[in-house]
N, C-alpha and C positions, 0 to 999 in steps of 0.2 A: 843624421839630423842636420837640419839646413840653418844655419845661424845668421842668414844674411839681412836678413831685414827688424832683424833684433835693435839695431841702435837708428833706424827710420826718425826722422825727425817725428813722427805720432808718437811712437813708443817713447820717446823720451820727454815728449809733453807729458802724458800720463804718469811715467816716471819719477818726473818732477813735481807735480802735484801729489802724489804719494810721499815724495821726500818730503815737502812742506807742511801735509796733511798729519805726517810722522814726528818729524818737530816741532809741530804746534799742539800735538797731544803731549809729548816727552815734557816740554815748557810748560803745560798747566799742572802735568804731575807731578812734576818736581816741587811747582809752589806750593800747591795743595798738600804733599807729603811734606814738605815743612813746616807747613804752618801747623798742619793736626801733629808731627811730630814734637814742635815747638810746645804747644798746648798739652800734650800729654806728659813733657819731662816735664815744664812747668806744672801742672797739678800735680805728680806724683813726688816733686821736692817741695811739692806745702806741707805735704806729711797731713793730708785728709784722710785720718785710716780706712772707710770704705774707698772712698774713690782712690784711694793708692792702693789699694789692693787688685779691685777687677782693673784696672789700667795693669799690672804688673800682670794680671793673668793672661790680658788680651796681649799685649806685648808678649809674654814666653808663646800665647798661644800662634801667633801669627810668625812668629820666627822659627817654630816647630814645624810648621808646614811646610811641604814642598812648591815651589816657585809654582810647577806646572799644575796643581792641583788646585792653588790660587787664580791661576790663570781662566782653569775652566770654569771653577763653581762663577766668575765675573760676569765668563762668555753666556754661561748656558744658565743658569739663577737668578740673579743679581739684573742683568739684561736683559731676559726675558727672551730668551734667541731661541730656546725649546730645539724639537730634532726640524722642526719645518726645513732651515736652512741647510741642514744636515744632509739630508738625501739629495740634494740638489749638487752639491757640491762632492759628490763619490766616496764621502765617506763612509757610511753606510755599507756601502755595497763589498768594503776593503777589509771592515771590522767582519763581513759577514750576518749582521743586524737584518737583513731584506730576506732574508732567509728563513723566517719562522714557521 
């Protein structure tokens, strides 16, 4: 494999906007995961017995999960990403799924 034109001034524009594109999601997640983190210790120390209850289920439930698991129902649920992108990108063909 030929690695020479890997760090091309193109490939590192691209790069770079990936890195920025990567840090300016990281920075809204972060605020947004504290503010709804914020808002959920706050209700659940008013001591409202239902909504301290489901907030303590949704909290054990969400930290019961696995990272990766969370990660997908995001990509493919919640996004609305379905397999369309799926086959396009050689997944499919790796899990063996084009096979039926």
């Amino acid at each position: 494999m030929d690695f020479a034109g890997a760090y091309s001034p193109e490939n590192l524009r691209f790069l770079m906007q990936g890195l920025y594109v990567t840090l300016k999601v990281a920075f809204v997640s972060i605020i947004f995961s504290f503010l709804i983190g914020a808002l959920a210790g706050t209700l659940r120390f008013a001591r409202i017995p239902v909504l301290s209850q489901v907030l303590a289920v949704l909290v054990e439930l969400i930290r019961n999960l696995p990272l990766l698991l969370i990660i997908f129902f995001t990509r493919f649920v919640v996004a609305g990403g379905g397999a369309e992108g799926v086959s396009e990108s050689g997944i499919r063909g790796h899990c063996g799924a084009d096979r039926v």
